[in-house]
N, C-alpha and C positions, 0 to 999 in steps of 0.2 A: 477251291470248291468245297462247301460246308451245307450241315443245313438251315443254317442261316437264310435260307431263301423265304423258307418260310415266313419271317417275318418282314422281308426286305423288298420282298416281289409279291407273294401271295395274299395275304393279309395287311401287306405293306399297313406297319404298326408305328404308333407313334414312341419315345422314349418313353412316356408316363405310360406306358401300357401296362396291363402283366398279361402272362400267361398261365393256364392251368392244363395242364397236363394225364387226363385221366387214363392209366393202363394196368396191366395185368401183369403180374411176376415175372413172366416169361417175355414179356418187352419193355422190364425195366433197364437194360443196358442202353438199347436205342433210346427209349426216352431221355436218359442222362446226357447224351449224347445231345439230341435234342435243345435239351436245355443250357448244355455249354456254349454250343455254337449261337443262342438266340440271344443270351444273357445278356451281353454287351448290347444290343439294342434297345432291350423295354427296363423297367424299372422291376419288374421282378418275376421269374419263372419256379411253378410249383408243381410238381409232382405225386399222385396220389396213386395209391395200389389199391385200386377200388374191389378184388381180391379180399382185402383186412381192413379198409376201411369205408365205414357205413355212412361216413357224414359228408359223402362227395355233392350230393345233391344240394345239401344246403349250402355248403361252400363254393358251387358251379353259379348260384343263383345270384351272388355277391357281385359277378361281373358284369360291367358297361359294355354298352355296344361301343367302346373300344376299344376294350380287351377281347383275348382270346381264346376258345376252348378248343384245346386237342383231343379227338379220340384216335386211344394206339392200343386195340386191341388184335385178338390171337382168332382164326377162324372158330377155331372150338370154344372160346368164350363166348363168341358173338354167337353162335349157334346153339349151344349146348348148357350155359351159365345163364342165359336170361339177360343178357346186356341189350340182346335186339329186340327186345321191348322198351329200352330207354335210350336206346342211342341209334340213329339211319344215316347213312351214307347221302340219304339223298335230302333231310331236311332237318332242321334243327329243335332240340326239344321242346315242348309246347312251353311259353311263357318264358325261355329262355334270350336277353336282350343282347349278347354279347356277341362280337364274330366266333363261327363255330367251321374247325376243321376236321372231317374225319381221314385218317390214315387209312389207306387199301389192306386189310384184312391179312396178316401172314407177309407183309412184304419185308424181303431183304434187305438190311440197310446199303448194299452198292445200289438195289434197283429204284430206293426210295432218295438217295442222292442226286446219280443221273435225271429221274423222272423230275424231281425238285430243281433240278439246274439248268432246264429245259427254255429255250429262252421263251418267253411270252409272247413275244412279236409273232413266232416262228409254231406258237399253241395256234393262235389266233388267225394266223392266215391258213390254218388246215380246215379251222371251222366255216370260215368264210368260204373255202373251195366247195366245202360241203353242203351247203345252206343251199343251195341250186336243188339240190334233193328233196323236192317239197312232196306234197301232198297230190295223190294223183301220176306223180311222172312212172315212167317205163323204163328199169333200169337194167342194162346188160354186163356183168361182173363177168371178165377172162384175164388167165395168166398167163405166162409161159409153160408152167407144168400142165395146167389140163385143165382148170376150171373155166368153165363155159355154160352160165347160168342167164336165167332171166325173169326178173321179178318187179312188182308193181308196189309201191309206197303208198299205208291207212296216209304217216305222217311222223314227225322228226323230231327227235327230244336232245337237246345237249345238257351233261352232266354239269353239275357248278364246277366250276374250276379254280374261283379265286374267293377269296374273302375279302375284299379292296376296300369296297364297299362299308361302311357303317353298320353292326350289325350283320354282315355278308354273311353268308355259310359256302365251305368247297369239300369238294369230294378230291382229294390229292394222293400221287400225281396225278394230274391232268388227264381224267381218263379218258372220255368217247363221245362220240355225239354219232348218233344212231338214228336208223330207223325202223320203225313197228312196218312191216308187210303184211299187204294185203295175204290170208293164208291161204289160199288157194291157187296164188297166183304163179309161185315161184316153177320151173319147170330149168332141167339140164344137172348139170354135174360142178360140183364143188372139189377140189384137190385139193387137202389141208396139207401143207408141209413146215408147219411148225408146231402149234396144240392142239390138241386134243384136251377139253377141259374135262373135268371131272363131272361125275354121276352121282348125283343126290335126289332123295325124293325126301321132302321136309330137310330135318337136320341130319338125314341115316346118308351115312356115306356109301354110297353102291359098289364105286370105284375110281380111285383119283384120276389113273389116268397120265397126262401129262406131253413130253414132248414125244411128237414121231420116228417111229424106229424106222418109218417107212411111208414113201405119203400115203394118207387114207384119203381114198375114193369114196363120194358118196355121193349116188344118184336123185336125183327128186321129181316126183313127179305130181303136177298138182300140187306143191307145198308139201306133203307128205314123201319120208324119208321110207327110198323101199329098197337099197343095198347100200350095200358099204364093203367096202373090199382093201384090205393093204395092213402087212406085218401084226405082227403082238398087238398096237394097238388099236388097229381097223377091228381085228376080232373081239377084243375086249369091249370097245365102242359097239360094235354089232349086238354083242350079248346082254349088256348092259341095258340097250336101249330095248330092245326085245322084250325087256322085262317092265317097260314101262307101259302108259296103255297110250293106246294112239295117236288120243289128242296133245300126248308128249311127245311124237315124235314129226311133229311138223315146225316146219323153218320160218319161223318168225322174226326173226332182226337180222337188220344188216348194220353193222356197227364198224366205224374208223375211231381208229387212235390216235393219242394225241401226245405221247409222253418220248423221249430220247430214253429209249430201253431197250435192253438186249434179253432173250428169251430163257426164260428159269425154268418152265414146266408151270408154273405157278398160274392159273388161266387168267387170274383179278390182273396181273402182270402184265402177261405177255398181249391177253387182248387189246391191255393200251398203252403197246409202241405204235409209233407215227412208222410209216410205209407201208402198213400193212391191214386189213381190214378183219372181220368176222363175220360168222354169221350164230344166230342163236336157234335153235331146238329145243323146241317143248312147249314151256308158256312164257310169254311175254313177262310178265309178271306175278308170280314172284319167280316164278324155277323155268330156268332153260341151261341148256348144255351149250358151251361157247367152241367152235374150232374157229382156229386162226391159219390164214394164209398169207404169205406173202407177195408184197407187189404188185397189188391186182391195179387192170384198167377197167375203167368206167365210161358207161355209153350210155349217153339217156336220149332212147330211142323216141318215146312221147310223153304226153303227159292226158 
């Protein structure tokens, strides 16, 4: 198991391919890595520390849509250096013909292997169970620990997942296929017993946050988040969100994953392992705070 997947399954690349590889100093080891394992497949894999060098742009623009372009950047690059004004997770740069993959933000290279080794048959029939999720249905989220929640579906978006396709672009690993809530609808109690994502407002980090020391309770009522209860991180979650204003602290997605991963604290992560779902707080788009639960069931009461 290598990251060869990437070109063998995700992107599935031809030999005359290349790759280019755009990253940042601090994930040039994984890149190399990267390009070991892909090398033997395409005709030729490139790396650039777009960090020190200026001329990525013009070199990105050189590829067909049968080539490939990686983005493997650092949270705080993408936030902080100005790269998320030239590179999205969710579509590829304007005027750009080539397959484009962007790498999950800060991810660890065990949890970017496993996510990567994920069989595709086994991505694709998670999506398929979920697609029933339409627009309009009644949905009722319980666990074993305590959550006992019920919420109503605007409607459904799934993340790219592959580059297969000519020109393709994916968001990798295989993160989620979600849905935007009706925000007034949601009513009951959520149990997170795995993350707790972190608190940002723009690119200011509030507080990271991460796995629970203890599951955090949090009640809803009318879509709006009015306690929260349970260890270090329930209180820091409390106080954090306190500090945001309202219309931040109402539950807007309900998100499943798709990726074979085991839990880092890291929220890009852990929201997308397959068994386990999320919900989002805050806004929809661009900023929400993600907690992750395990094992939940699903009841779709109407539509």
């Amino acid at each position: 198991m290598n990251l060869s997947a990437i070109s063998t399954t995700w992107a599935l690349l031809e030999k005359t391919a290349k790759i280019l590889i755009l990253t940042e100093s601090d994930r040039l080891p994984l890149a190399e890595k990267i390009r070991i394992d892909n090398l033997i497949y395409v005709a030729e894999v490139k790396i650039i520390d777009i960090g020190i060098n200026n001329t990525y742009e013009q070199e990105m623009m050189t590829l067909t849509e049968e080539d490939l372009l990686i983005i493997l950047l650092t949270t705080d690059g993408f936030m902080s250096k100005g790269y998320r004004d030239k590179f999205s997770p969710f579509s590829k740069p304007p005027g750009f013909a080539g397959k484009y993959i962007f790498i999950r933000l800060d991810i660890p290279e065990g949890s970017l292997l496993s996510g990567l080794n994920t069989d595709i048959g086994k991505v694709e029939s998670i999506i398929h169970e979920y697609q029933a999720f339409g627009s309009g249905k009644k949905v009722r989220v319980t666990t074993d620990k305590g959550t006992d929640i019920t919420t109503q579906i605007a409607y459904q978006e799934l993340l790219p997942y592959h580059a297969r396709l000519l020109g393709g672009h994916a968001f990798l690993p295989p993160a989620e296929i979600s849905e935007e809530l009706d925000h007034s609808s949601t009513n009951g109690t959520i149990v997170v017993d795995i993350t707790v994502g972190e608190i940002r407002f723009g690119s200011d980090l509030i507080d990271s946050l991460g796995i629970v020391d203890r599951e955090v309770r949090i009640t809803v009522q009318d879509g709006l988040v009015v306690d929260i209860d349970g260890g270090d991180i329930g209180q820091r979650f409390k106080t954090g969100l306190n500090r945001l204003d309202k219309n931040l602290q109402v539950v807007v997605e309900l998100g499943h994953g798709l990726s074979d991963l085991s839990p880092t604290g890291i929220i890009g992560v852990d929201e997308s392992m397959n068994g386990t779902c999320h919900f989002g707080i805050g806004d929809r788009n661009p900023y929400h705070i993600d907690v992750v639960i395990s094992n939940p069931k699903f009841e779709i009461i109407s539509e």
